[in-house]
Biopython code that builds the backbone (N, CA, C, O; Angstrom):
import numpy as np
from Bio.PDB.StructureBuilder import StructureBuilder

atoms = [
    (1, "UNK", "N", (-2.136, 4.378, -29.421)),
    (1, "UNK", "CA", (-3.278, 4.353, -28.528)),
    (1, "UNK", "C", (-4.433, 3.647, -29.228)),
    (1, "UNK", "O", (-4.646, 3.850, -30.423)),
    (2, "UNK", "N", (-5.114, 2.893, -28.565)),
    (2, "UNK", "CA", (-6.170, 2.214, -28.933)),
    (2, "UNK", "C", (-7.076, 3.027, -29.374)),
    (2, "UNK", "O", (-7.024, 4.186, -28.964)),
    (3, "UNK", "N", (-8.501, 2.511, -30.637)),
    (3, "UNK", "CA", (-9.624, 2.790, -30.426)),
    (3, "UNK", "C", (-10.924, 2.718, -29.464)),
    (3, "UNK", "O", (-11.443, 1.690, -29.028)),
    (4, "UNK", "N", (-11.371, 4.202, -29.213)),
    (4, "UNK", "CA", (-12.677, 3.504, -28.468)),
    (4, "UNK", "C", (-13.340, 2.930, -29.245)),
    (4, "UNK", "O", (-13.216, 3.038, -30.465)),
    (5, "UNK", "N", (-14.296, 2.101, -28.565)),
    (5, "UNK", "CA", (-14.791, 1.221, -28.930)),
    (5, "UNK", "C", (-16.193, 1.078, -28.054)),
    (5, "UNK", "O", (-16.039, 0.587, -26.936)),
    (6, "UNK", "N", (-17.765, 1.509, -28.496)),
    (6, "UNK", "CA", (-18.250, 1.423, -27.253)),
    (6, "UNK", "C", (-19.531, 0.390, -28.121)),
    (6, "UNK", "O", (-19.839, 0.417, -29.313)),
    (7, "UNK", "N", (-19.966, -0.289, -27.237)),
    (7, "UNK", "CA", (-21.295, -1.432, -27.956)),
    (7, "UNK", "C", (-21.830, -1.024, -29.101)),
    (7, "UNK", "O", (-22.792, -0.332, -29.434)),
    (8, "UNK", "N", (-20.558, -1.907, -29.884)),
    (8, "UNK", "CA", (-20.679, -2.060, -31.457)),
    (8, "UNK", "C", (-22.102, -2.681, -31.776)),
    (8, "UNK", "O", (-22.732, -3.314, -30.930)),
    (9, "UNK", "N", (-22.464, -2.498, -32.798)),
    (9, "UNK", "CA", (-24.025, -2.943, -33.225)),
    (9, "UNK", "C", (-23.615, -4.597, -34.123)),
    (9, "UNK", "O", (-24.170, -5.679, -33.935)),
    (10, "UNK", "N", (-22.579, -4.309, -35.010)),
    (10, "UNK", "CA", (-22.369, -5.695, -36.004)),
    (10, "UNK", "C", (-21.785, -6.577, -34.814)),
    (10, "UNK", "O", (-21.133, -6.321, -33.802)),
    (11, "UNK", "N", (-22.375, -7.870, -35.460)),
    (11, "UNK", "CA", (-22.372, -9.059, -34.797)),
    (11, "UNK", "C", (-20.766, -9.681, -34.151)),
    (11, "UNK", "O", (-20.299, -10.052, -33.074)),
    (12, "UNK", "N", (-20.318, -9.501, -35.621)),
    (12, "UNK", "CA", (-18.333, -10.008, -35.705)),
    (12, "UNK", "C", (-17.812, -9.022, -34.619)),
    (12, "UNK", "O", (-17.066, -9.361, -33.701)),
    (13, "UNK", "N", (-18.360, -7.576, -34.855)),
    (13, "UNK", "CA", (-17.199, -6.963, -34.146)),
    (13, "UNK", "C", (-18.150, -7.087, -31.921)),
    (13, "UNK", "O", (-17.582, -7.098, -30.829)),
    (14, "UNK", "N", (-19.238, -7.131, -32.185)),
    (14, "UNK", "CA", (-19.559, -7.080, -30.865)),
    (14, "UNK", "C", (-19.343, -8.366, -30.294)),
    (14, "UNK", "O", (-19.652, -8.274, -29.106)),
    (15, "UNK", "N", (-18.889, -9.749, -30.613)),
    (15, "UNK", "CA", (-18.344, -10.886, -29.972)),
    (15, "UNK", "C", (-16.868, -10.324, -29.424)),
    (15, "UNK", "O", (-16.476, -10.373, -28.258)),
    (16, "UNK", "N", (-16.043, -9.692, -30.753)),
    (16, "UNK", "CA", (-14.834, -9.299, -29.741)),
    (16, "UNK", "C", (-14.577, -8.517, -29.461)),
    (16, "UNK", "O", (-13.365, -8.320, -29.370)),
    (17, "UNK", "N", (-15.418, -7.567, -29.140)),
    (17, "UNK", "CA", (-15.870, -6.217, -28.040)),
    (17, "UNK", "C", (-15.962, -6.926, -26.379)),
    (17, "UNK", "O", (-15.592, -6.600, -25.252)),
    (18, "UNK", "N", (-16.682, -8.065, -27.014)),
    (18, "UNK", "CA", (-17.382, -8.783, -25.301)),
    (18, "UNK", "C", (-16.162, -9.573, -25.164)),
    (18, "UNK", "O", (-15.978, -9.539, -23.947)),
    (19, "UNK", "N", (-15.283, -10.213, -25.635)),
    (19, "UNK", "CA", (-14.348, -11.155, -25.521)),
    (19, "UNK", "C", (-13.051, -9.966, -24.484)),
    (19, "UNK", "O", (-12.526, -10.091, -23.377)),
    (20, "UNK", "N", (-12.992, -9.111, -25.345)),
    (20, "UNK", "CA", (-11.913, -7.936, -24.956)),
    (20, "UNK", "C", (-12.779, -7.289, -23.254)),
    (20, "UNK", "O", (-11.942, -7.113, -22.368)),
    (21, "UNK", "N", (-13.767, -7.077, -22.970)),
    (21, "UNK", "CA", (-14.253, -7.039, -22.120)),
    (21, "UNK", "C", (-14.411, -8.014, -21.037)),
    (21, "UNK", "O", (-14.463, -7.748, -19.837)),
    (22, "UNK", "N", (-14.483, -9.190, -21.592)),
    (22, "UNK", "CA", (-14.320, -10.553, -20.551)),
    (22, "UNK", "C", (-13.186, -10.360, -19.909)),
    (22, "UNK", "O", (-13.058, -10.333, -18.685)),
    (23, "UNK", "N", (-12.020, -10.170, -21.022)),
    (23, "UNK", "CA", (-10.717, -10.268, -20.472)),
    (23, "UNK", "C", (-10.250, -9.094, -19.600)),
    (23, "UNK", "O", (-9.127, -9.111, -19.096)),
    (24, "UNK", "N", (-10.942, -8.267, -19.453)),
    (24, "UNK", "CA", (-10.116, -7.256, -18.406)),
    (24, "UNK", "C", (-10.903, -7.076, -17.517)),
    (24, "UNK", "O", (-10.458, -6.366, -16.615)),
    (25, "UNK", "N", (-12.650, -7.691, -17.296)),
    (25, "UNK", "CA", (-13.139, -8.599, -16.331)),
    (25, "UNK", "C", (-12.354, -8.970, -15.196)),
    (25, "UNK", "O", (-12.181, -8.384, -14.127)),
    (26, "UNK", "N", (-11.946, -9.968, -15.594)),
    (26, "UNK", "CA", (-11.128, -11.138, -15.072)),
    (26, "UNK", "C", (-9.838, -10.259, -14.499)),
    (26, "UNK", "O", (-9.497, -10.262, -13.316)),
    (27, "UNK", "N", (-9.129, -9.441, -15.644)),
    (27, "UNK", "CA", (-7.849, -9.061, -14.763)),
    (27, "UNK", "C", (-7.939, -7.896, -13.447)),
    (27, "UNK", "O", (-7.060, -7.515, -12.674)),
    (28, "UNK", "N", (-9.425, -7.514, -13.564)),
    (28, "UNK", "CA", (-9.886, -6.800, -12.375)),
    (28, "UNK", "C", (-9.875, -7.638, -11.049)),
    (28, "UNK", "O", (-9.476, -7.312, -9.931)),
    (29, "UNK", "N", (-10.376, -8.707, -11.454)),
    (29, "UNK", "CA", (-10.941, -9.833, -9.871)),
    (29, "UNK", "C", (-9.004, -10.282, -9.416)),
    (29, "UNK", "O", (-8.515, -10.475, -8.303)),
    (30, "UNK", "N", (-8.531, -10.305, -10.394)),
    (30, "UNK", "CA", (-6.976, -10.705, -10.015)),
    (30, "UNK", "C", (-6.203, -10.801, -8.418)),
    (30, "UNK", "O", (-6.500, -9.792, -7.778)),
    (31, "UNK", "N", (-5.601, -11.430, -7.892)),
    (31, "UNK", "CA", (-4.636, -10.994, -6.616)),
    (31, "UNK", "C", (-4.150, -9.985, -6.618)),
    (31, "UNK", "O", (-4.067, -9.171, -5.699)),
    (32, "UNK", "N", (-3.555, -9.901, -8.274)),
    (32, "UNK", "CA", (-2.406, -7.726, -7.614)),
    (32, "UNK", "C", (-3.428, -7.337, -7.462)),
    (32, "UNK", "O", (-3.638, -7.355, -6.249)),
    (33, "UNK", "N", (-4.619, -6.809, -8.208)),
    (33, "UNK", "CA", (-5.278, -6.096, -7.917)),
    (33, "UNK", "C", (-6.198, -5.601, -6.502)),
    (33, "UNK", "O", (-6.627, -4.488, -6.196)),
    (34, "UNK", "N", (-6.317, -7.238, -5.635)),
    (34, "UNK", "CA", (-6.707, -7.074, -4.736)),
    (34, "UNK", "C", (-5.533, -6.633, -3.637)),
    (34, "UNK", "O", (-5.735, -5.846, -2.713)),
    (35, "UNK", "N", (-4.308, -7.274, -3.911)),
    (35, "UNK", "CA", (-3.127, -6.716, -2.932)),
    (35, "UNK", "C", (-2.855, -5.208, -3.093)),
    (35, "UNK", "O", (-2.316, -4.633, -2.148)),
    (36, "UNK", "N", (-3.144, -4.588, -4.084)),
    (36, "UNK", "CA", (-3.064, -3.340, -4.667)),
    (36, "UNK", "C", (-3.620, -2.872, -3.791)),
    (36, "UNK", "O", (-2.950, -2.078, -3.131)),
    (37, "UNK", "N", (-5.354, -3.156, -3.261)),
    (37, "UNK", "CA", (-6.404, -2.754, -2.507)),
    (37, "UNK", "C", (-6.114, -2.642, -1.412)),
    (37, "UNK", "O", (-6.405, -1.692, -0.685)),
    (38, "UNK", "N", (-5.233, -4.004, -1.007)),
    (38, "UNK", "CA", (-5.050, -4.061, 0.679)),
    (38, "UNK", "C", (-4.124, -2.828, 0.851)),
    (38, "UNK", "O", (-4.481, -1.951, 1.636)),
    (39, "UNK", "N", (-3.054, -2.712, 0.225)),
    (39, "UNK", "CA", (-2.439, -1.547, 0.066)),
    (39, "UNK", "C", (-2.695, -0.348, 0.450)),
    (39, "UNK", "O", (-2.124, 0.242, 1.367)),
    (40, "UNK", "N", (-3.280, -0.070, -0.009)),
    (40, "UNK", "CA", (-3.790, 1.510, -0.191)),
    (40, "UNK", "C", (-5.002, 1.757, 0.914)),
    (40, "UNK", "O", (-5.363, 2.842, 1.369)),
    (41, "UNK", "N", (-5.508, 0.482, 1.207)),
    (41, "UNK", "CA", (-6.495, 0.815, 2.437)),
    (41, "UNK", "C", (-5.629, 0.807, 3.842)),
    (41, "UNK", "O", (-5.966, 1.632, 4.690)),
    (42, "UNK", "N", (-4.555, -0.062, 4.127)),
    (42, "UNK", "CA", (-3.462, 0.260, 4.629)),
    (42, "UNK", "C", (-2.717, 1.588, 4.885)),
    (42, "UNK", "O", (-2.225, 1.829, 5.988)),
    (43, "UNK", "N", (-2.627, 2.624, 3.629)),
    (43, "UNK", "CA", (-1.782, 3.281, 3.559)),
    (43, "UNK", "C", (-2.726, 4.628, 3.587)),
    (43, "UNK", "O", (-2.324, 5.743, 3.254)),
    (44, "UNK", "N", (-4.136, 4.307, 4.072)),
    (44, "UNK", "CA", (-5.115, 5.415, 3.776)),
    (44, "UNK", "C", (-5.602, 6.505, 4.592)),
    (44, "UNK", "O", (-6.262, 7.539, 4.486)),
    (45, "UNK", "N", (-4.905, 5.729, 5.564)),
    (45, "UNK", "CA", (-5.014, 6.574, 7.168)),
    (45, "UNK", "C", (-3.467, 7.084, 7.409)),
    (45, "UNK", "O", (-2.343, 6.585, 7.454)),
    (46, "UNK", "N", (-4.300, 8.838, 7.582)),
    (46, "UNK", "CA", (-2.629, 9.366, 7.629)),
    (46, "UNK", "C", (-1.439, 9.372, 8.990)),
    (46, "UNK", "O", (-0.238, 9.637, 8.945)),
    (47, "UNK", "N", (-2.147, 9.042, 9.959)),
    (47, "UNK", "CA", (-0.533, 8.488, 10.895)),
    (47, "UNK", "C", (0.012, 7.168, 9.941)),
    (47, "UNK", "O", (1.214, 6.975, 9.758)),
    (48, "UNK", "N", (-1.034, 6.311, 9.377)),
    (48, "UNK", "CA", (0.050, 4.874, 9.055)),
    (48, "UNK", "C", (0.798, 5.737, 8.070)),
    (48, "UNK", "O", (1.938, 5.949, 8.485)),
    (49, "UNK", "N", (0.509, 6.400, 6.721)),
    (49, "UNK", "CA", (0.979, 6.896, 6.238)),
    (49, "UNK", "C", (2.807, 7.746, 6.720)),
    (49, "UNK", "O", (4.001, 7.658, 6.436)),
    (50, "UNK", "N", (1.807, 8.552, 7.639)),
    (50, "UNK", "CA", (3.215, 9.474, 8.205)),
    (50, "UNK", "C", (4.123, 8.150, 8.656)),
    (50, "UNK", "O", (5.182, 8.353, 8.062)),
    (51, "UNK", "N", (4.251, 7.036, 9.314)),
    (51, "UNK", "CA", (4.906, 6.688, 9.706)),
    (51, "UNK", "C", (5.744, 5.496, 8.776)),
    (51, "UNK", "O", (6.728, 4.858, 9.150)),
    (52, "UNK", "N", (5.248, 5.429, 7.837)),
    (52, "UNK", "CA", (5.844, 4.887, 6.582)),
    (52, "UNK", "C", (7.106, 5.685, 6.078)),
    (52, "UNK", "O", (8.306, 5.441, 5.951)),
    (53, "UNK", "N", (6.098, 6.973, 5.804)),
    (53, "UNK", "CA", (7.134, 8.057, 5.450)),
    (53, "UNK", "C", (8.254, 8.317, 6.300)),
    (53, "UNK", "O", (9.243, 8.834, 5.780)),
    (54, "UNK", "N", (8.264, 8.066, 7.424)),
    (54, "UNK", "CA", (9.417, 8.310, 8.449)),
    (54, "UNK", "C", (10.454, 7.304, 8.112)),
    (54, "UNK", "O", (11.588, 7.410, 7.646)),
    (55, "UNK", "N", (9.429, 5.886, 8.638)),
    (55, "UNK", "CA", (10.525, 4.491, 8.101)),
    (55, "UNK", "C", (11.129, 4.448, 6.053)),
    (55, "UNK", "O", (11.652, 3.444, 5.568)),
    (56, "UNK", "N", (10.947, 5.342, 5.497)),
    (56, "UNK", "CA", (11.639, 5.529, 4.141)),
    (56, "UNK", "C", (12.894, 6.072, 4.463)),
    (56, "UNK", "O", (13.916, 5.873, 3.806)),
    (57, "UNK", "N", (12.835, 6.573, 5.205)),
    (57, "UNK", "CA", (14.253, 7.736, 6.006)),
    (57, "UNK", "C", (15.017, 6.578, 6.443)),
    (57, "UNK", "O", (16.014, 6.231, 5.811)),
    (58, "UNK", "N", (14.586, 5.897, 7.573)),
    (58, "UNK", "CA", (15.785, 4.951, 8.390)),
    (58, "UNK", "C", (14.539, 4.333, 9.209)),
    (58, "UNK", "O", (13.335, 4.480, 9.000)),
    (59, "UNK", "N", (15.266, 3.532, 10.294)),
    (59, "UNK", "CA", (14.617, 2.853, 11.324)),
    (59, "UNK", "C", (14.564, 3.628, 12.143)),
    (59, "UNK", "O", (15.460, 4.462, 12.276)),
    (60, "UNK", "N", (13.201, 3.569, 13.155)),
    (60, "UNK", "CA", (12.688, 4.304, 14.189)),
    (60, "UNK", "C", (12.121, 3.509, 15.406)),
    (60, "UNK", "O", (11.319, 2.616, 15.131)),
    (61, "UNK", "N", (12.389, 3.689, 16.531)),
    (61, "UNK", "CA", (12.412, 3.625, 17.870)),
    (61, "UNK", "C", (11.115, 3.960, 18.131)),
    (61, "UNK", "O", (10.785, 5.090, 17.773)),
    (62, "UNK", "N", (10.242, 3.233, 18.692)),
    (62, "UNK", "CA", (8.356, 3.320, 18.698)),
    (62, "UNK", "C", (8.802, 4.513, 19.914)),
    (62, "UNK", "O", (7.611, 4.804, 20.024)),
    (63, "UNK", "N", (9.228, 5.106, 20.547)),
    (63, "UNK", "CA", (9.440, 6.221, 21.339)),
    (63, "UNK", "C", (9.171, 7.179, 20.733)),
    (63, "UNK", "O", (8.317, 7.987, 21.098)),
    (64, "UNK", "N", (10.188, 7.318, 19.170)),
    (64, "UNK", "CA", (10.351, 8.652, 18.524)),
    (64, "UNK", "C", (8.808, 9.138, 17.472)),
    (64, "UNK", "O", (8.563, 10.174, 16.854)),
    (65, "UNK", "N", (7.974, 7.785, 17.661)),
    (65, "UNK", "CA", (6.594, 7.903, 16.859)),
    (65, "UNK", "C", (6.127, 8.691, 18.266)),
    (65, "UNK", "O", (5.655, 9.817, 18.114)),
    (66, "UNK", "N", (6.210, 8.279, 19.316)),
    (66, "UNK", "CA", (5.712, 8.909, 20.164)),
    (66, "UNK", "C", (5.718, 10.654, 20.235)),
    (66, "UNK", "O", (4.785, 11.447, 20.363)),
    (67, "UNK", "N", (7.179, 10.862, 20.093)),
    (67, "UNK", "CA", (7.509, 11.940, 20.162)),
    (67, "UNK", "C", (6.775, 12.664, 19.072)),
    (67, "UNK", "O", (5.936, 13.491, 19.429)),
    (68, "UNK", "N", (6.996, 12.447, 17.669)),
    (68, "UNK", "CA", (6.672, 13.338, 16.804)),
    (68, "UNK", "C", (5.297, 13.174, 17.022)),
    (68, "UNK", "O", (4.897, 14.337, 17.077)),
    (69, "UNK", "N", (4.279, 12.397, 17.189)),
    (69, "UNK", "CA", (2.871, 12.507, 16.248)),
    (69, "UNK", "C", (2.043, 12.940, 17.590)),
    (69, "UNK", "O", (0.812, 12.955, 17.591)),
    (70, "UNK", "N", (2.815, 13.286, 18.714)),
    (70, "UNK", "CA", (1.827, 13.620, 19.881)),
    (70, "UNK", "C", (0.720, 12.950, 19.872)),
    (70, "UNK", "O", (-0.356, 13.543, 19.942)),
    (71, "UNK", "N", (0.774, 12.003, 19.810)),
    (71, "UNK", "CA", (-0.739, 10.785, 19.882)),
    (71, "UNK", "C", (-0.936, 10.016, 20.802)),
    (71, "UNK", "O", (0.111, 9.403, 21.009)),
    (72, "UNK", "N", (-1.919, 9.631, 21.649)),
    (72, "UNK", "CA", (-1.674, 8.836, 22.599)),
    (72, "UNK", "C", (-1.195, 7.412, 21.861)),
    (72, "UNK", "O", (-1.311, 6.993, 20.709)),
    (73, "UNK", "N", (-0.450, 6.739, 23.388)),
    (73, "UNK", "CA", (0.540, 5.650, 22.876)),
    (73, "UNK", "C", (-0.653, 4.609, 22.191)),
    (73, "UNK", "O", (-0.494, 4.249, 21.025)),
    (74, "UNK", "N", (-1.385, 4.326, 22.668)),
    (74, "UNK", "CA", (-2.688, 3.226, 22.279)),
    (74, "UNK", "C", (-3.021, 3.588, 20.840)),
    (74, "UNK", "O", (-3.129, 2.717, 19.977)),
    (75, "UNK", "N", (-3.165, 4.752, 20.618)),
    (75, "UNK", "CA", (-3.574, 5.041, 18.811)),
    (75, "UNK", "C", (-2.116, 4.696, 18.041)),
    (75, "UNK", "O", (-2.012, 4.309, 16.877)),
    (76, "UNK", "N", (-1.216, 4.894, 18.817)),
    (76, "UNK", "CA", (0.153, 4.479, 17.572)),
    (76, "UNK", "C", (0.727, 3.197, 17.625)),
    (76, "UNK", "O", (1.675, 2.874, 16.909)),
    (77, "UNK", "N", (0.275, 2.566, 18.320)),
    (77, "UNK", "CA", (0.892, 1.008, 19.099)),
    (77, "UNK", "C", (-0.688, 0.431, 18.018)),
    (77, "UNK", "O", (-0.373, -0.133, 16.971)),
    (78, "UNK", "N", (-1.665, 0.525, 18.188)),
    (78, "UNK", "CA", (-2.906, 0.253, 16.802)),
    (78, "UNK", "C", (-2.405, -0.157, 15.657)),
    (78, "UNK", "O", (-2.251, -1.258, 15.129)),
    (79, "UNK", "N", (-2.108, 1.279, 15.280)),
    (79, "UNK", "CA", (-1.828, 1.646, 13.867)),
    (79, "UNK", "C", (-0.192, 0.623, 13.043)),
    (79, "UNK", "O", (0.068, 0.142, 11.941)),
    (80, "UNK", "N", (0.562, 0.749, 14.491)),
    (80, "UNK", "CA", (2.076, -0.102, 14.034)),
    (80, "UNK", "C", (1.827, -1.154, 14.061)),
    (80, "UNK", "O", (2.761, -1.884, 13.731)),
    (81, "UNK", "N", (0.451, -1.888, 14.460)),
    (81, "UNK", "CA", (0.078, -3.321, 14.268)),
    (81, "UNK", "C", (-0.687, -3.874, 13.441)),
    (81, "UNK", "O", (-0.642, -5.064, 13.130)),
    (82, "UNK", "N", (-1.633, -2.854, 12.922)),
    (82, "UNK", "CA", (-2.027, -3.158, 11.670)),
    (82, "UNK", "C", (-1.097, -2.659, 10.051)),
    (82, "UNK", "O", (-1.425, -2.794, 8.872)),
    (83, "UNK", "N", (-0.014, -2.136, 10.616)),
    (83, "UNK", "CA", (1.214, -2.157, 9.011)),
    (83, "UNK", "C", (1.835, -3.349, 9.270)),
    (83, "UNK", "O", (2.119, -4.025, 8.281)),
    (84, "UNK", "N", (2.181, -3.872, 10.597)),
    (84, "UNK", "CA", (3.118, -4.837, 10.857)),
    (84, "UNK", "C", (2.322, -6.363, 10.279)),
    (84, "UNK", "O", (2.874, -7.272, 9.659)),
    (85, "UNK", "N", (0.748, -6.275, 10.746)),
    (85, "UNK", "CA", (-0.195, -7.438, 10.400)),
    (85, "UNK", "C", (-0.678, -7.407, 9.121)),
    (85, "UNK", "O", (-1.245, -8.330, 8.536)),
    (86, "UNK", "N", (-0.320, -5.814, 8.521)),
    (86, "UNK", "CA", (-0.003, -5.962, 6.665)),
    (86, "UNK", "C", (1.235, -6.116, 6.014)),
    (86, "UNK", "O", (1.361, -5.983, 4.797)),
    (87, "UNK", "N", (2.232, -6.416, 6.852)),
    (87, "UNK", "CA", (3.617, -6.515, 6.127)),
    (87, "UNK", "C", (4.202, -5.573, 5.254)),
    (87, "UNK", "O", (4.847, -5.588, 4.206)),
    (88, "UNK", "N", (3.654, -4.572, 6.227)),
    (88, "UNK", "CA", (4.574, -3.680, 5.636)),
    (88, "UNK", "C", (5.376, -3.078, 6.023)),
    (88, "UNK", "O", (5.883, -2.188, 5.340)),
    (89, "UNK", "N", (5.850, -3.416, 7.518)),
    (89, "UNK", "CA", (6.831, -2.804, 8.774)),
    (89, "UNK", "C", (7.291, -4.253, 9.604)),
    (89, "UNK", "O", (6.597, -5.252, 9.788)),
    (90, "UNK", "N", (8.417, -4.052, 9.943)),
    (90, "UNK", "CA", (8.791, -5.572, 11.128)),
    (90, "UNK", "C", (9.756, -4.785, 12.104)),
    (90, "UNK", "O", (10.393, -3.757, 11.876)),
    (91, "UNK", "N", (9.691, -5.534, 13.232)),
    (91, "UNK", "CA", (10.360, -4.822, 14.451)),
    (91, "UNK", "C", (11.254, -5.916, 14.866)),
    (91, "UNK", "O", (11.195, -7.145, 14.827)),
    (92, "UNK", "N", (12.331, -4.807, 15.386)),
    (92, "UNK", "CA", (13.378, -5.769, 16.501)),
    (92, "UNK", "C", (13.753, -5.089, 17.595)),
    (92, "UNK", "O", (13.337, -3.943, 17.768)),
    (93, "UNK", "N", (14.444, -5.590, 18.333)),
    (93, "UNK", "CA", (14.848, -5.124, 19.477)),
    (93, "UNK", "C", (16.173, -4.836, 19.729)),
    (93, "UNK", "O", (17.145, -5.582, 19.609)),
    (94, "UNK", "N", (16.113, -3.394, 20.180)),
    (94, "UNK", "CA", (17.657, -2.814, 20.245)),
    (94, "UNK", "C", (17.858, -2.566, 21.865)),
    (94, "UNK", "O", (17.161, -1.806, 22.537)),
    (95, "UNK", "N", (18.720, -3.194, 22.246)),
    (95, "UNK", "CA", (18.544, -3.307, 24.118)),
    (95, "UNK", "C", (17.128, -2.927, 24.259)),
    (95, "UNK", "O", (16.384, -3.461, 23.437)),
    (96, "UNK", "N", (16.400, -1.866, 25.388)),
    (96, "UNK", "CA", (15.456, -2.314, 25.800)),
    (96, "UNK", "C", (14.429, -1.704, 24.887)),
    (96, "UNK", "O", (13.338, -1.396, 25.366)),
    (97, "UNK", "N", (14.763, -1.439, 23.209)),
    (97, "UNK", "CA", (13.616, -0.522, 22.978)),
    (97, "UNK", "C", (13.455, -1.068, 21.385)),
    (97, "UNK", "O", (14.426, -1.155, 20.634)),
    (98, "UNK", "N", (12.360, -1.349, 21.070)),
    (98, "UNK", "CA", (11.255, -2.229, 19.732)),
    (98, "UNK", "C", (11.859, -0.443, 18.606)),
    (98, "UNK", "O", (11.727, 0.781, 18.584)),
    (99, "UNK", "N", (12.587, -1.717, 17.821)),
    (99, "UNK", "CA", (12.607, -0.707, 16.576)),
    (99, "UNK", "C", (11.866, -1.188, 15.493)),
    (99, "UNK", "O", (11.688, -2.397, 15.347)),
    (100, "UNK", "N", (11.357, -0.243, 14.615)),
    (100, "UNK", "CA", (10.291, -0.396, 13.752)),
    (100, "UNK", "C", (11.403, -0.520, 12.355)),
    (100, "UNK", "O", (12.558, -0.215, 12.652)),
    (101, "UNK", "N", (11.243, -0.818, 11.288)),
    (101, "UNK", "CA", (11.829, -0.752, 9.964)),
    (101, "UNK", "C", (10.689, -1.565, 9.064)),
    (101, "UNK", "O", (9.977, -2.529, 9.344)),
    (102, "UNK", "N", (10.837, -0.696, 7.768)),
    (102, "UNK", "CA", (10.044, -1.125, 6.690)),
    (102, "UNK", "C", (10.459, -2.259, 5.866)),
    (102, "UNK", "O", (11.441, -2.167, 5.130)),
    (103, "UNK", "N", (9.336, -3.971, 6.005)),
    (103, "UNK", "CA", (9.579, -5.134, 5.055)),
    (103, "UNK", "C", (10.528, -4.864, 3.866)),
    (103, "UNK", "O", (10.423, -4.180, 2.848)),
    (104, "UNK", "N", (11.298, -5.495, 4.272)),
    (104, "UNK", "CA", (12.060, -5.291, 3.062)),
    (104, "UNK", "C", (11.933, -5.561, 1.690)),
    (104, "UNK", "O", (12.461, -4.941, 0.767)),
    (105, "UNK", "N", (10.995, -6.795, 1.613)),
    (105, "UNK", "CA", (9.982, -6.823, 0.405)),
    (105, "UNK", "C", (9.338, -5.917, -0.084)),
    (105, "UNK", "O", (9.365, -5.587, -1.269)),
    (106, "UNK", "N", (8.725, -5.449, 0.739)),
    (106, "UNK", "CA", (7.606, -4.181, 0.425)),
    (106, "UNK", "C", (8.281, -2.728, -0.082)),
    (106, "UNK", "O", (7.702, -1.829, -0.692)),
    (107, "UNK", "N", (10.246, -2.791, 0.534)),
    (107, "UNK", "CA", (10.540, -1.191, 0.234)),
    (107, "UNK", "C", (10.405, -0.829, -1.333)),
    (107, "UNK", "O", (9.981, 0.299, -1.587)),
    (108, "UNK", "N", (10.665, -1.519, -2.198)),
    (108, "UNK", "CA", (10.764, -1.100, -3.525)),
    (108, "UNK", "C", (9.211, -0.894, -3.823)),
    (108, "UNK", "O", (9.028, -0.283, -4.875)),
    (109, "UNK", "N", (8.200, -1.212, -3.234)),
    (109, "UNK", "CA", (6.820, -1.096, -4.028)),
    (109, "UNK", "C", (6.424, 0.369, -3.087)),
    (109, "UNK", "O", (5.763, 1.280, -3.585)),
    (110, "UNK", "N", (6.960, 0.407, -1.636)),
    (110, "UNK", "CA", (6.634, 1.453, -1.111)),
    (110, "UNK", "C", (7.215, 3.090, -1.456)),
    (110, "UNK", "O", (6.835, 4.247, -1.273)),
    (111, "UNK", "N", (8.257, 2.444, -2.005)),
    (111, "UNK", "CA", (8.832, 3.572, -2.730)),
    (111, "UNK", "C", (8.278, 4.339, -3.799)),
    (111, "UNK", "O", (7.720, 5.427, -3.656)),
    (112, "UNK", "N", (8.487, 3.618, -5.078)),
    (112, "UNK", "CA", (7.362, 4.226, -5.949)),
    (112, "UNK", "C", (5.984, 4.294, -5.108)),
    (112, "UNK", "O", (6.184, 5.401, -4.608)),
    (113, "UNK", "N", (5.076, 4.010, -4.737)),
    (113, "UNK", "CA", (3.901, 4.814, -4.344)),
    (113, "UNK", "C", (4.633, 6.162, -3.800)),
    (113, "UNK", "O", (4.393, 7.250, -4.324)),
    (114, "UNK", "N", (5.254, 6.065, -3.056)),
    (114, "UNK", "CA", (5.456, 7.295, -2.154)),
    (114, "UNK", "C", (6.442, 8.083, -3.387)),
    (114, "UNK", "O", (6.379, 9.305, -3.245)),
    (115, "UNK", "N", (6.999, 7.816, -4.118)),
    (115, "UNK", "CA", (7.870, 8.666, -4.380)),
    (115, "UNK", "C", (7.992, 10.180, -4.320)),
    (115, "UNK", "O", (8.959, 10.851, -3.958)),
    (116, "UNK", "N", (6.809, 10.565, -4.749)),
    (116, "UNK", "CA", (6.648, 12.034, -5.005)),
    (116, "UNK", "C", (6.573, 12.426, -3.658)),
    (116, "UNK", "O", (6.920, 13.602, -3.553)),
    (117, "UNK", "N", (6.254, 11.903, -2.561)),
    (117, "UNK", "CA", (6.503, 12.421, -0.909)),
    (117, "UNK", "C", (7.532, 11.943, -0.706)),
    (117, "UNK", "O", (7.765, 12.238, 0.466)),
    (118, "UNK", "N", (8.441, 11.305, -1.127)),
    (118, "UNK", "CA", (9.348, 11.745, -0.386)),
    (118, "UNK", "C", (10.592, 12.353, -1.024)),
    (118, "UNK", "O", (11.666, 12.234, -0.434)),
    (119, "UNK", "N", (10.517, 13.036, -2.261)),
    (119, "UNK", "CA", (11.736, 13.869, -3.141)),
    (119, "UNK", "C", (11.772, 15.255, -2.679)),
    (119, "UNK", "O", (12.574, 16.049, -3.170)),
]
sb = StructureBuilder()
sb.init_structure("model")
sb.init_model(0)
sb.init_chain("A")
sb.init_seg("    ")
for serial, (resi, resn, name, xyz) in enumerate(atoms, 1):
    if name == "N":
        sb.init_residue(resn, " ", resi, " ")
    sb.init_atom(name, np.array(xyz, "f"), 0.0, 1.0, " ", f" {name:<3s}", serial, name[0])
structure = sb.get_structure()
């Protein structure tokens, strides 16, 4: 484990105090970090949530969101369009009825977040 280290007074060591500080600066402003963000603001509202957690199970039939979350259809038809317009859900069609399933890109990152919900 590293030393703390908090605003050294000598000259040598407070250039690479600020250098070591520049650098994790920078890895803050980063893309993961901001995709990290989109993430979790995504995942922050608990129907999107619950319905993540459902699609970890299997694919679901926008009916059966109906069924479980007793919500009107307009708040869950919202919510499945802003995971779908974050890529984190895609739909197809099974005769006459829109099935939901989780990006398949996204399952391995959605997993670990969720893990501990869903063991």
């Amino acid at each position: 484990m590293a030393t703390a280290r908090c605003c050294p007074a000598d000259c040598a060591l407070r250039s690479d105090w600020e250098d070591e500080l520049r650098a994790e600066k920078a890895m803050l402003s980063e893309e993961p970090v901001r995709e990290f963000h989109r993430l979790l603001k995504l995942l922050g509202h608990p129907l999107r949530l619950n319905i993540i957690l459902m699609l970890l199970k299997r694919d679901h039939c926008v009916c059966e969101f109906f069924y479980v979350f007793e919500e009107p259809q307009n708040l869950i038809s919202y919510n499945l369009k802003k995971l779908k317009d974050g890529g984190l859900i895609e739909s197809y069609y099974r005769s006459n009825h829109k099935i939901y399933t989780l990006n398949g890109t996204m399952m391995p990152v959605l997993r670990r977040i969720m893990g501990a919900a869903i063991s």
